[in-house]
N, C-alpha and C positions, 0 to 999 in steps of 0.2 A: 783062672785065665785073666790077665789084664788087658784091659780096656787103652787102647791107643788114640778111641778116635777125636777126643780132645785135644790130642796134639798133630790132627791134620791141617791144618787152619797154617802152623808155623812151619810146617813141615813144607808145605807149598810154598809159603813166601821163602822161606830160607830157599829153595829151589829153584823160585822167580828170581831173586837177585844175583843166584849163579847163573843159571843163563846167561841176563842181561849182562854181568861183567865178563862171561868169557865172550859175545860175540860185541863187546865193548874193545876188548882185548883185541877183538879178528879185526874190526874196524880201524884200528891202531896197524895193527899190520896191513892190510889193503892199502892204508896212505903211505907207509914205509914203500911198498912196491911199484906206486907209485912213483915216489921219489926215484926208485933206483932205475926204473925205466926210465924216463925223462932224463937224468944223468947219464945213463949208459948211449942212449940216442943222441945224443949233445957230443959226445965222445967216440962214438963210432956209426960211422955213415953205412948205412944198408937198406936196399930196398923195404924190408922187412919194417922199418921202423913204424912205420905208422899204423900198422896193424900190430905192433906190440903192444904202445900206448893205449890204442882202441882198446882193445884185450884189460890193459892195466887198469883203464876205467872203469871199463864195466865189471871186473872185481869189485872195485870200488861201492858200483850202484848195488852189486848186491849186495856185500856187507854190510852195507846201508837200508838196505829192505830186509836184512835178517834179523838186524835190529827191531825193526817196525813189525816184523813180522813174530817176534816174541815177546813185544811190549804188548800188543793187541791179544795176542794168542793166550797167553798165560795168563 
């Protein structure tokens, strides 16, 4: 039988850096959606807008607390 549990230690951290880069990645997209919200309301007028942005933002804050929340976690 071999023994793995020596390499749980790297196993986690290689696993913590994926995380952090894929919801690194989300974050990167959140501000893209941002952007294209903000452009598209600039470029077409509708009641709706201001509750998209709203919306856009707070994707934002949470990609942003998803982040925090598996720097903390892990």
């Amino acid at each position: 039988m071999i023994d793995f549990s020596g390499f749980m230690p790297y196993f986690l951290l290689i696993q913590k850096f994926f995380f952090i880069a894929l919801s690194i990645f989300y974050f990167i997209y959140a501000l893209i959606v941002v952007k294209q919200v903000k452009s598209m309301s600039t470029n077409v007028k509708d009641k709706f807008n201001p509750i998209l942005i709203t919306f856009s933002y707070l994707h934002l804050l949470f990609a942003f607390l998803l982040i925090l929340l598996i720097i903390l976690w892990l």
